[in-house]
Structure formats: structure tokens, C-alpha cells
Backbone atoms as SQL, in Angstrom:
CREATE TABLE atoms (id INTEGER PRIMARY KEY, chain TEXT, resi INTEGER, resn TEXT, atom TEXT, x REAL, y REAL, z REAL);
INSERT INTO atoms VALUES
  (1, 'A', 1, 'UNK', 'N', 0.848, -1.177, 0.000),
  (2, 'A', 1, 'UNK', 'CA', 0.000, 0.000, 0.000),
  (3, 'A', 1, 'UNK', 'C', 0.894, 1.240, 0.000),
  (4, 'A', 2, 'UNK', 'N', 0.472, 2.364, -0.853),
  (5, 'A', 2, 'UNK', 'CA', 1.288, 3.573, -1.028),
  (6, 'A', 2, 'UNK', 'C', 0.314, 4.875, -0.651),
  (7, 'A', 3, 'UNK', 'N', 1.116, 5.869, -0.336),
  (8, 'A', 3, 'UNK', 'CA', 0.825, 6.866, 0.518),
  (9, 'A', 3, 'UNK', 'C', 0.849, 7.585, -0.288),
  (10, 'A', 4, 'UNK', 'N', 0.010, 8.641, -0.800),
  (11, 'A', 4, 'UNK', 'CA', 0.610, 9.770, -1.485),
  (12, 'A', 4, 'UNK', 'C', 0.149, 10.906, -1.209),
  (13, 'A', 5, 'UNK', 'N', 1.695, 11.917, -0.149),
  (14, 'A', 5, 'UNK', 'CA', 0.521, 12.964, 0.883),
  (15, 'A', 5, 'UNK', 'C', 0.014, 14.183, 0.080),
  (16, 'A', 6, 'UNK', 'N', -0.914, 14.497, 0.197),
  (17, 'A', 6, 'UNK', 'CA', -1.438, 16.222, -0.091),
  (18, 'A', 6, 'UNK', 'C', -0.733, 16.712, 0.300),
  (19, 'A', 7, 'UNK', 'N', -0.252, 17.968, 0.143),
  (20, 'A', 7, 'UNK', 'CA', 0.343, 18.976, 0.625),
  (21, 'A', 7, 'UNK', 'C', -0.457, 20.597, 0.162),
  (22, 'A', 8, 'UNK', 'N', -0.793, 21.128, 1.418),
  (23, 'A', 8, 'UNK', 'CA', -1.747, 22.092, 1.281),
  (24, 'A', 8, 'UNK', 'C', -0.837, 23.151, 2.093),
  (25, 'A', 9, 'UNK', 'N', -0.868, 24.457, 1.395),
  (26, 'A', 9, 'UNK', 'CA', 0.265, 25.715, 1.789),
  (27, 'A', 9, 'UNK', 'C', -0.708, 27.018, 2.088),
  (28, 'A', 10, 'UNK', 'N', -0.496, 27.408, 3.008),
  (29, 'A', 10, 'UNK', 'CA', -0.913, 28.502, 3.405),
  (30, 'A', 10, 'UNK', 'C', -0.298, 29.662, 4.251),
  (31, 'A', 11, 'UNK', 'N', -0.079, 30.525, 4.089),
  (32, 'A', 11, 'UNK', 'CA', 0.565, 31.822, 5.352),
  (33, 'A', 11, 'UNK', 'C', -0.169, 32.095, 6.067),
  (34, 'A', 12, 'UNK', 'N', -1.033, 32.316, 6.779),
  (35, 'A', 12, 'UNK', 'CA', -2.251, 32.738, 7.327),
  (36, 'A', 12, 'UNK', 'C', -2.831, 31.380, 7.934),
  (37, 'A', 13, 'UNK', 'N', -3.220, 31.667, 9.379),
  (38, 'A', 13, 'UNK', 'CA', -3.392, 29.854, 10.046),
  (39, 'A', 13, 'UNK', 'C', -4.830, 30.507, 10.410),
  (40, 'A', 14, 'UNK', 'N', -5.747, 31.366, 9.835),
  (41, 'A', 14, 'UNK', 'CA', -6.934, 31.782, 10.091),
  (42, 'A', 14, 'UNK', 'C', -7.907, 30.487, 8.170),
  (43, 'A', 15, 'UNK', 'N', -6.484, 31.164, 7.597),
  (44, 'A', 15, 'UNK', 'CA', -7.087, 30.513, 6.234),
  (45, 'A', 15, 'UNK', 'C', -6.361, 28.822, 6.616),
  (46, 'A', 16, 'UNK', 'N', -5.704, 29.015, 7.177),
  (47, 'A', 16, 'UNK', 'CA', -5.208, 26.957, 7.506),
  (48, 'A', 16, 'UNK', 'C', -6.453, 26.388, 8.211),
  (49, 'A', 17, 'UNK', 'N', -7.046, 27.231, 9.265),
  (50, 'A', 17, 'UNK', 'CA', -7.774, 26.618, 10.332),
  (51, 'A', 17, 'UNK', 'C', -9.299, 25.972, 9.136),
  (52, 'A', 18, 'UNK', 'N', -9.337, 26.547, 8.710),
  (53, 'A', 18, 'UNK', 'CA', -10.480, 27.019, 7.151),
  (54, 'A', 18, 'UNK', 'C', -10.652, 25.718, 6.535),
  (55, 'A', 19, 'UNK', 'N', -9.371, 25.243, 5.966),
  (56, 'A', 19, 'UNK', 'CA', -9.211, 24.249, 5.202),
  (57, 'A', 19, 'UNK', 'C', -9.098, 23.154, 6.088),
  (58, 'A', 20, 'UNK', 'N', -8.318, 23.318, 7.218),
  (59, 'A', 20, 'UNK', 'CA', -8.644, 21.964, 8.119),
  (60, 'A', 20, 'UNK', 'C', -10.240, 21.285, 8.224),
  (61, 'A', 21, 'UNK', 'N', -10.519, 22.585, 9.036),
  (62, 'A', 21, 'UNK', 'CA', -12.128, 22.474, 9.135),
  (63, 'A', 21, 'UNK', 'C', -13.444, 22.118, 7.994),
  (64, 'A', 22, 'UNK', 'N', -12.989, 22.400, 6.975),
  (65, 'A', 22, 'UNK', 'CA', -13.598, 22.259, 5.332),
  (66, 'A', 22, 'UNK', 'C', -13.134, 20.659, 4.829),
  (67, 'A', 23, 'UNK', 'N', -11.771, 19.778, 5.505),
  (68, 'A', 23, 'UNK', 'CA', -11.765, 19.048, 4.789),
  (69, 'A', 23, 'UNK', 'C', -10.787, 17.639, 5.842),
  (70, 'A', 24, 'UNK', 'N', -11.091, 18.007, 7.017),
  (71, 'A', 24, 'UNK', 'CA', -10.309, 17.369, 7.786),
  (72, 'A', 24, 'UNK', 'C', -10.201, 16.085, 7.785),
  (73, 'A', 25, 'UNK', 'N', -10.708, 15.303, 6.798),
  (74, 'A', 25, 'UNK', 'CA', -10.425, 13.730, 6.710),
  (75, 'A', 25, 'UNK', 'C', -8.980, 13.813, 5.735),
  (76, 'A', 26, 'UNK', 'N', -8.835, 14.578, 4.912),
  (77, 'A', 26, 'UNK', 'CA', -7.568, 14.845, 4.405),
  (78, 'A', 26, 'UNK', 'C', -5.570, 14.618, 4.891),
  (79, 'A', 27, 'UNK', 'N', -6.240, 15.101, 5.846),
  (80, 'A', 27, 'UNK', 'CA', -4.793, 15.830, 6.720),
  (81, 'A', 27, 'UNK', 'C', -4.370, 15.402, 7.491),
  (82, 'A', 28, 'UNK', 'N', -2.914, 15.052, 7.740),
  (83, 'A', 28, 'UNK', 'CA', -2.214, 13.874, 8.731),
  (84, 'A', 28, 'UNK', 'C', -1.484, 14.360, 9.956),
  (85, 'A', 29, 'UNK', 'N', -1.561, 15.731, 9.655),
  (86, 'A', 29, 'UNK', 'CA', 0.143, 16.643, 9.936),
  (87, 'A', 29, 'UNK', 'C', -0.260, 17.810, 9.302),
  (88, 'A', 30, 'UNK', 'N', 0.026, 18.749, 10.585),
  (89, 'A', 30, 'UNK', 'CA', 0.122, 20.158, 10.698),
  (90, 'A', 30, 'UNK', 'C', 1.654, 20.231, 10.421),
  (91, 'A', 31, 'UNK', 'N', 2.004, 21.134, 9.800),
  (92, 'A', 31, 'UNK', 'CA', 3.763, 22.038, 10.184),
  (93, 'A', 31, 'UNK', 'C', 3.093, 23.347, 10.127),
  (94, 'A', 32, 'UNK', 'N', 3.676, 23.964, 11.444),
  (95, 'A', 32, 'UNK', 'CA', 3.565, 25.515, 11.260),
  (96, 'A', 32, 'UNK', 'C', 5.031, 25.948, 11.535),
  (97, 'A', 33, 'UNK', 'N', 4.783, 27.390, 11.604),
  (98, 'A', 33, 'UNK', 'CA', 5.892, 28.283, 12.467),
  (99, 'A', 33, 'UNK', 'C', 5.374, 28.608, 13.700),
  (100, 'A', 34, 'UNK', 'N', 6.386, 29.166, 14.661),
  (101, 'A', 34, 'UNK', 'CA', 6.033, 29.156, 15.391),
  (102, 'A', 34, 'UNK', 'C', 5.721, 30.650, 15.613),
  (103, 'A', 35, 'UNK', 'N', 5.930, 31.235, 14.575),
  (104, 'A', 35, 'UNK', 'CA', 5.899, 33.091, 14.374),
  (105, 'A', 35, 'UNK', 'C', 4.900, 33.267, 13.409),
  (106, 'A', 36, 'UNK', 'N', 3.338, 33.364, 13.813),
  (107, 'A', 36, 'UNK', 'CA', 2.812, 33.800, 12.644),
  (108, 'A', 36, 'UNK', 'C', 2.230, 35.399, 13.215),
  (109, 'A', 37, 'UNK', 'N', 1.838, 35.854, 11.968),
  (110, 'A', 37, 'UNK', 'CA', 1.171, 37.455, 12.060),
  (111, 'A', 37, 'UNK', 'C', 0.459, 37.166, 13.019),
  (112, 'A', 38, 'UNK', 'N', -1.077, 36.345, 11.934),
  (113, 'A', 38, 'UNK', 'CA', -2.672, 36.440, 11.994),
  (114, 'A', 38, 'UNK', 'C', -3.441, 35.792, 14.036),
  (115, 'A', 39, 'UNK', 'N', -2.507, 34.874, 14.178),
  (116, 'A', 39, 'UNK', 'CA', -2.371, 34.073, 15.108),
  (117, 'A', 39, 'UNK', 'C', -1.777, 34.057, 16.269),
  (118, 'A', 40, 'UNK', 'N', -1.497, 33.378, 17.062),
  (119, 'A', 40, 'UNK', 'CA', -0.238, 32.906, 18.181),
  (120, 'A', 40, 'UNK', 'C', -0.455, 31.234, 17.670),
  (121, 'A', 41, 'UNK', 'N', 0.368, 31.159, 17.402),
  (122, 'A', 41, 'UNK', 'CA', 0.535, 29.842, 16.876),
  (123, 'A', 41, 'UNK', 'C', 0.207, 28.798, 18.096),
  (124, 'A', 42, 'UNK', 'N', 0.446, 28.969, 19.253),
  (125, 'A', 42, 'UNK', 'CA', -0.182, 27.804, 20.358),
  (126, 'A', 42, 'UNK', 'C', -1.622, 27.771, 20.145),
  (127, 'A', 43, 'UNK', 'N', -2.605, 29.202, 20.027),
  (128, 'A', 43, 'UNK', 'CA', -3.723, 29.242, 19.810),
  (129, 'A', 43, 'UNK', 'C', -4.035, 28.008, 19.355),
  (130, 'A', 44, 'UNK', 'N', -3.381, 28.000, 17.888),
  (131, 'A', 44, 'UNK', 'CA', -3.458, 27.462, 16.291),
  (132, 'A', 44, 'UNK', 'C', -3.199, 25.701, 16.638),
  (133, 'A', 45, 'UNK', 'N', -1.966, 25.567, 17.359),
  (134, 'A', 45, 'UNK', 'CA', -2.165, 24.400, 17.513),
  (135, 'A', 45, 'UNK', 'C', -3.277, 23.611, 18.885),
  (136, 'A', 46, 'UNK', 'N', -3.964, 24.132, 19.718),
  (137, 'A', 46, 'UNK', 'CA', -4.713, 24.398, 20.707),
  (138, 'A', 46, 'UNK', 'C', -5.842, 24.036, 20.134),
  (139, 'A', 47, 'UNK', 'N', -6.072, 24.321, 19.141),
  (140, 'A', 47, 'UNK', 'CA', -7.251, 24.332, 17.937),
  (141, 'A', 47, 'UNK', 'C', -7.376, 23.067, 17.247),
  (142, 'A', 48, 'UNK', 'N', -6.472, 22.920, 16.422),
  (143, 'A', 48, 'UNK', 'CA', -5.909, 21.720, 15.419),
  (144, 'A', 48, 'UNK', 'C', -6.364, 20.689, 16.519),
  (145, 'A', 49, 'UNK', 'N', -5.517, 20.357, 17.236),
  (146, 'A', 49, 'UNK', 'CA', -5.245, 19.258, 18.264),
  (147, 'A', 49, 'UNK', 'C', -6.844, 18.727, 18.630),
  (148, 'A', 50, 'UNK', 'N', -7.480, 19.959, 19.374),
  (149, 'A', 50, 'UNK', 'CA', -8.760, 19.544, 20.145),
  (150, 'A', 50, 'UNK', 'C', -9.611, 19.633, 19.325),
  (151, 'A', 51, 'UNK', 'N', -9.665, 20.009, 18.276),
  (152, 'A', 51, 'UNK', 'CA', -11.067, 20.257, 17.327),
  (153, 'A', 51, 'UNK', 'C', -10.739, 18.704, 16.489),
  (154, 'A', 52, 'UNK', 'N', -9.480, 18.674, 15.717),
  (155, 'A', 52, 'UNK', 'CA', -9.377, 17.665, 14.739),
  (156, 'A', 52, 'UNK', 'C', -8.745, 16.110, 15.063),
  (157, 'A', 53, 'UNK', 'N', -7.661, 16.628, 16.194),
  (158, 'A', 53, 'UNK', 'CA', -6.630, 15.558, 16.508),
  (159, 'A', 53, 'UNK', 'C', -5.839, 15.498, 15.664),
  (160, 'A', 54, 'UNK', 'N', -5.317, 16.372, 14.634),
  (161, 'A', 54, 'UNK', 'CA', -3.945, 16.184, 14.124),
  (162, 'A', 54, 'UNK', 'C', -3.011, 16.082, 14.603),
  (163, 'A', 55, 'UNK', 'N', -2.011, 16.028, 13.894),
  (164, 'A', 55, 'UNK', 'CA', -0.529, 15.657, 14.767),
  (165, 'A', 55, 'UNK', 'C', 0.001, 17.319, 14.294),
  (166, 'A', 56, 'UNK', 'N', 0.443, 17.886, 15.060),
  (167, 'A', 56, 'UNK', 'CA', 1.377, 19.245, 14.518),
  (168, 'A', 56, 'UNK', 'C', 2.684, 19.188, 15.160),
  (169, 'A', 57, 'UNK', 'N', 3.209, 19.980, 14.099),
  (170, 'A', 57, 'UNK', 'CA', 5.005, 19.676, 14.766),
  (171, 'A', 57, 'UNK', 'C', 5.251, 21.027, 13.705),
  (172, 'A', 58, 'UNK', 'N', 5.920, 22.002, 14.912),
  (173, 'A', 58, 'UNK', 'CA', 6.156, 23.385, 15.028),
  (174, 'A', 58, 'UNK', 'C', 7.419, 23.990, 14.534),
  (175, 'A', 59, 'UNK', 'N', 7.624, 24.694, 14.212),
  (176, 'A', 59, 'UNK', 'CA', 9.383, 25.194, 13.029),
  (177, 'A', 59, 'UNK', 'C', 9.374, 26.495, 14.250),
  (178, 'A', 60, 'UNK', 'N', 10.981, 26.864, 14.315),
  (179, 'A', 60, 'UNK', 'CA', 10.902, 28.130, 15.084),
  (180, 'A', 60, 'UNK', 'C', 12.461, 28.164, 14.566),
  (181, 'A', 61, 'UNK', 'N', 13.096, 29.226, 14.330),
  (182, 'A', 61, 'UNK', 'CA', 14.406, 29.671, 14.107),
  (183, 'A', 61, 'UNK', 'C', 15.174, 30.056, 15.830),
  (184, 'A', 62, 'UNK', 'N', 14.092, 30.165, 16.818),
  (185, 'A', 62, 'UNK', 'CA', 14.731, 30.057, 17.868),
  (186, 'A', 62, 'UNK', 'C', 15.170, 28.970, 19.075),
  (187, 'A', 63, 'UNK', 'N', 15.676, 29.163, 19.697),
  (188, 'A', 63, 'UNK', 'CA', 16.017, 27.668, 20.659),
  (189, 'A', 63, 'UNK', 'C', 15.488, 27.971, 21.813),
  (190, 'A', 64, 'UNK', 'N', 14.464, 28.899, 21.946),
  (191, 'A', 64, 'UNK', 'CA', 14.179, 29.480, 22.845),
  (192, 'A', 64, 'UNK', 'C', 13.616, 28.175, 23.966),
  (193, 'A', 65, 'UNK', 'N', 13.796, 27.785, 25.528),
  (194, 'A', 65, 'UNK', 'CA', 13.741, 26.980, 25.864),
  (195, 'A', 65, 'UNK', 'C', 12.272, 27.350, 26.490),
  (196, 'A', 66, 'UNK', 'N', 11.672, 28.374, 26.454),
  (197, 'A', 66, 'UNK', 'CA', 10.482, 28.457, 27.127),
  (198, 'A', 66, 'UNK', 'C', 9.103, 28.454, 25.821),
  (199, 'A', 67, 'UNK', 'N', 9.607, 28.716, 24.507),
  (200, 'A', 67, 'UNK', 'CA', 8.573, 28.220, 23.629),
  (201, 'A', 67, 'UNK', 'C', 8.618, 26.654, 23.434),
  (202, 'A', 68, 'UNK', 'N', 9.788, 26.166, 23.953),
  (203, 'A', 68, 'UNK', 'CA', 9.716, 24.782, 23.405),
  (204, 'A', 68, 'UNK', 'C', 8.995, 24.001, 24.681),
  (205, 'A', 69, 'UNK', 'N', 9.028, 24.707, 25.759),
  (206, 'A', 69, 'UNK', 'CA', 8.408, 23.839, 26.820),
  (207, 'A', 69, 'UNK', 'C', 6.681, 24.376, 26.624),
  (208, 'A', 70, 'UNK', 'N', 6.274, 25.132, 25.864),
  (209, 'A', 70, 'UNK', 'CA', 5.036, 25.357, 25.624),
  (210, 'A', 70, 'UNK', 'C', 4.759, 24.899, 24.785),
  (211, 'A', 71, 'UNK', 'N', 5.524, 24.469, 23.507),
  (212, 'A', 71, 'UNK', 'CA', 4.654, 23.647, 22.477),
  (213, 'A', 71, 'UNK', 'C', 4.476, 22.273, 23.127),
  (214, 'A', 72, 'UNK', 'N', 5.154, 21.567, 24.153),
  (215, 'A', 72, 'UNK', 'CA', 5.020, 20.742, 24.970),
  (216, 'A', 72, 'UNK', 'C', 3.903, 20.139, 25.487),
  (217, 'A', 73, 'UNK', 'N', 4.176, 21.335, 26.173),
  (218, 'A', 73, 'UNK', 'CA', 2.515, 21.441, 27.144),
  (219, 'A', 73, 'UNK', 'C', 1.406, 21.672, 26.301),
  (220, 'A', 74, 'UNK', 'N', 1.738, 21.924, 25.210),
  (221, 'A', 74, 'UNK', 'CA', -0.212, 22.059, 24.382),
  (222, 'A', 74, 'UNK', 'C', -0.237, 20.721, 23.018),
  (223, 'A', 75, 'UNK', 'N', 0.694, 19.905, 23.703),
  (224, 'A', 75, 'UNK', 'CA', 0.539, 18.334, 22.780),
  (225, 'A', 75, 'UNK', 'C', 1.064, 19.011, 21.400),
  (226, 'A', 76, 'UNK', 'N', 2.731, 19.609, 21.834),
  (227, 'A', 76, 'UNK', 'CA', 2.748, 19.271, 20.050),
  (228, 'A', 76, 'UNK', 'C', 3.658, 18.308, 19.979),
  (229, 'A', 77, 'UNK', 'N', 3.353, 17.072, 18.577),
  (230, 'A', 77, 'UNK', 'CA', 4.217, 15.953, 18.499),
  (231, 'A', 77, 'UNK', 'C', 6.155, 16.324, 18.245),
  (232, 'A', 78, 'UNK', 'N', 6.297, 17.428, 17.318),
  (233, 'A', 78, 'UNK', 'CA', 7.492, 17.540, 17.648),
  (234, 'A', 78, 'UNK', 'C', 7.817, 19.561, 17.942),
  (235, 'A', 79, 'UNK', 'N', 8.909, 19.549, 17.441),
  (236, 'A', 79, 'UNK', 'CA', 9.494, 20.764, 17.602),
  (237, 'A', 79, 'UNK', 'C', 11.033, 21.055, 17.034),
  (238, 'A', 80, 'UNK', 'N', 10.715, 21.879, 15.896),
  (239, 'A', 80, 'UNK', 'CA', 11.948, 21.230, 14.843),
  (240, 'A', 80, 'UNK', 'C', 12.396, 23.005, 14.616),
  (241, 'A', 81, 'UNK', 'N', 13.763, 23.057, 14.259),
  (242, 'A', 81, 'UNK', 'CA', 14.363, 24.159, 14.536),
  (243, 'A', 81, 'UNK', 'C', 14.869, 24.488, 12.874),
  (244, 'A', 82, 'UNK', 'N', 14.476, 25.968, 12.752),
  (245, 'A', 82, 'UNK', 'CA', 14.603, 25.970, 10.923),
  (246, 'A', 82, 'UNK', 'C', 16.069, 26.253, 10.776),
  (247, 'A', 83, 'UNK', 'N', 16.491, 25.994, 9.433),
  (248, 'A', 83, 'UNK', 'CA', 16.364, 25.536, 8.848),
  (249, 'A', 83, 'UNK', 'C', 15.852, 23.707, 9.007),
  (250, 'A', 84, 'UNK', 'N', 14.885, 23.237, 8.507),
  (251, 'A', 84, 'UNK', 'CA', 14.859, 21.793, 9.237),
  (252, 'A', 84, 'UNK', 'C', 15.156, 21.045, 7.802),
  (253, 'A', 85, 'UNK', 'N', 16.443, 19.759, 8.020),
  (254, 'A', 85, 'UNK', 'CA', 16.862, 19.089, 7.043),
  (255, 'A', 85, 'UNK', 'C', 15.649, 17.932, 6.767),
  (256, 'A', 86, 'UNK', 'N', 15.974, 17.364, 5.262),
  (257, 'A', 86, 'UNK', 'CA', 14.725, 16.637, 4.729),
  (258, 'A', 86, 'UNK', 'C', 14.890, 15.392, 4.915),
  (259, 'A', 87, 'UNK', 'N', 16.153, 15.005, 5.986),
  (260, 'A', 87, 'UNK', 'CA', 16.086, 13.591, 7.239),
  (261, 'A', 87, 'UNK', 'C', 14.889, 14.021, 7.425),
  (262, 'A', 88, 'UNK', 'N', 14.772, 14.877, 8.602),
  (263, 'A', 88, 'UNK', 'CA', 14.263, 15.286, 9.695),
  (264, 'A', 88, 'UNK', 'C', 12.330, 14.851, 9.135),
  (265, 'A', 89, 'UNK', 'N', 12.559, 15.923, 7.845),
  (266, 'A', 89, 'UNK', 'CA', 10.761, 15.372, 7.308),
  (267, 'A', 89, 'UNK', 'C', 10.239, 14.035, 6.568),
  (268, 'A', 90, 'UNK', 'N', 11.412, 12.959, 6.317),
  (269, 'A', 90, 'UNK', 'CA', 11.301, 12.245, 6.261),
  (270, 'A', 90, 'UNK', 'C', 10.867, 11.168, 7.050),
  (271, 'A', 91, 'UNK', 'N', 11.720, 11.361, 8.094),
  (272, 'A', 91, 'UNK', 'CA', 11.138, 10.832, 9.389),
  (273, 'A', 91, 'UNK', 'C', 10.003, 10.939, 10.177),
  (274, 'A', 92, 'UNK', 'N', 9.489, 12.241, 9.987),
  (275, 'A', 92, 'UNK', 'CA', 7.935, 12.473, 10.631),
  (276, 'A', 92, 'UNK', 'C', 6.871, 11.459, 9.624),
  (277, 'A', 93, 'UNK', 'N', 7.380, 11.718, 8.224),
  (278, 'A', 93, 'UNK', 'CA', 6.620, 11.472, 7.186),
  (279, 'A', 93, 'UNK', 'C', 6.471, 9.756, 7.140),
  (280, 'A', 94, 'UNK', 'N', 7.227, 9.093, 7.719),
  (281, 'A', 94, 'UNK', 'CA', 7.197, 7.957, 7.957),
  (282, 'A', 94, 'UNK', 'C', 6.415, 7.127, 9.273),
  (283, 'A', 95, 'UNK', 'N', 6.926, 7.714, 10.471),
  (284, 'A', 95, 'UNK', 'CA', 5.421, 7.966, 11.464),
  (285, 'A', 95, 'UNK', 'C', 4.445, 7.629, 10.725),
  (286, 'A', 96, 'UNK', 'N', 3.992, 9.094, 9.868),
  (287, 'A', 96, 'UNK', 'CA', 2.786, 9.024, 10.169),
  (288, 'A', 96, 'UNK', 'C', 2.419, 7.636, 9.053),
  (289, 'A', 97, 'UNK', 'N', 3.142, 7.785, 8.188),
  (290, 'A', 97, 'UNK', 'CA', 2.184, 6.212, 7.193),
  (291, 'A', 97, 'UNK', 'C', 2.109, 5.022, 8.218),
  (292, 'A', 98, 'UNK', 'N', 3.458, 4.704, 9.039),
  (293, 'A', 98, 'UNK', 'CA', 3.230, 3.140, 9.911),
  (294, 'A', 98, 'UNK', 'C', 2.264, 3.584, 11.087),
  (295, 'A', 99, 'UNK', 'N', 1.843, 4.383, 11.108),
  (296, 'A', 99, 'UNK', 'CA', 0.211, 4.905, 11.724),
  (297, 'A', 99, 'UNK', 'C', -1.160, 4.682, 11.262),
  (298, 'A', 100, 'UNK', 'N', -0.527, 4.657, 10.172),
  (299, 'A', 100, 'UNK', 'CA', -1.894, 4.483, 8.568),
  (300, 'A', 100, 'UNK', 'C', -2.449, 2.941, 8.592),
  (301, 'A', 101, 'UNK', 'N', -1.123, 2.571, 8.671),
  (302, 'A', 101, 'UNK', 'CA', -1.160, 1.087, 7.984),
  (303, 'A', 101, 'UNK', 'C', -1.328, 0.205, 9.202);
């Protein structure tokens, strides 16, 4: 059996929340930032999590040790530091199929 993921792009997690909500049998995996305008991105994943049960795993250019203990605490599956290498999304991306299957 083969996987072949959607990939749906958006800047704006007001228009992400949109499409989750419009089509959420779709979607396996959130990636956000952890810096958006429209949002606070914990909101965003706060949302995702309890409304849909996705899995989200958060990008931040900082190492900041007190955002990472908050994406923590609001169930995010990972917490990946940008630039993030395409090991790194490979590996999530694999999760989630032996989840599938």
C-alpha cells in the first residue's frame, strides 16, 4: 500500500484553520511556524489538536527553551528548529504512514 501525501500551503493559520475544518479527513500533519502574524501559533495548535486531533510539529528559528516547553505542554508531536533538514521530514513522514497502515 502507497501513501501519497497532499500537501496544502498557506501563510495565514486563520485561512489553515479554514481548510482543516472544510476538509479534515484529508490531513495527517500540521507544520507551522512558530511566528505567525494572523495568530499565536499555540492558539493554532490548541485548535488543530482539540477540534481535529492532528498531529502538529512546530518550526521556530529560535532555541528558545520556554517556547519549546510550551509547544510541549499544548501536545505538540514535535518541535523542529529551521532551517529543518529533509532527514528530519522524512522521518515524521514515515510515522505518520506506519500509523496508517
Amino acid at each position: 500500500m502507497f501513501f501519497f501525501p497532499t500537501v496544502s500551503t498557506t501563510n495565514q493559520a486563520n485561512t489553515a484553520l479554514k481548510m482543516f475544518r472544510e476538509n479534515r479527513n484529508i490531513y495527517d500533519l500540521v507544520i507551522t511556524s512558530v511566528n505567525m502574524l494572523d495568530m499565536d501559533a499555540f492558539k493554532l495548535l490548541k485548535l488543530v489538536r482539540l477540534e481535529m486531533g492532528l498531529l502538529v510539529t512546530m518550526l521556530s528559528v529560535h532555541g528558545d527553551t520556554k517556547l519549546i516547553k510550551k509547544g510541549i505542554t499544548h501536545s505538540t508531536c514535535d518541535y523542529l528548529f529551521k532551517p529543518v533538514p529533509i532527514a528530519e521530514l522524512k522521518n515524521i513522514w514515515q510515522h505518520i504512514v506506519r500509523k496508517k497502515i
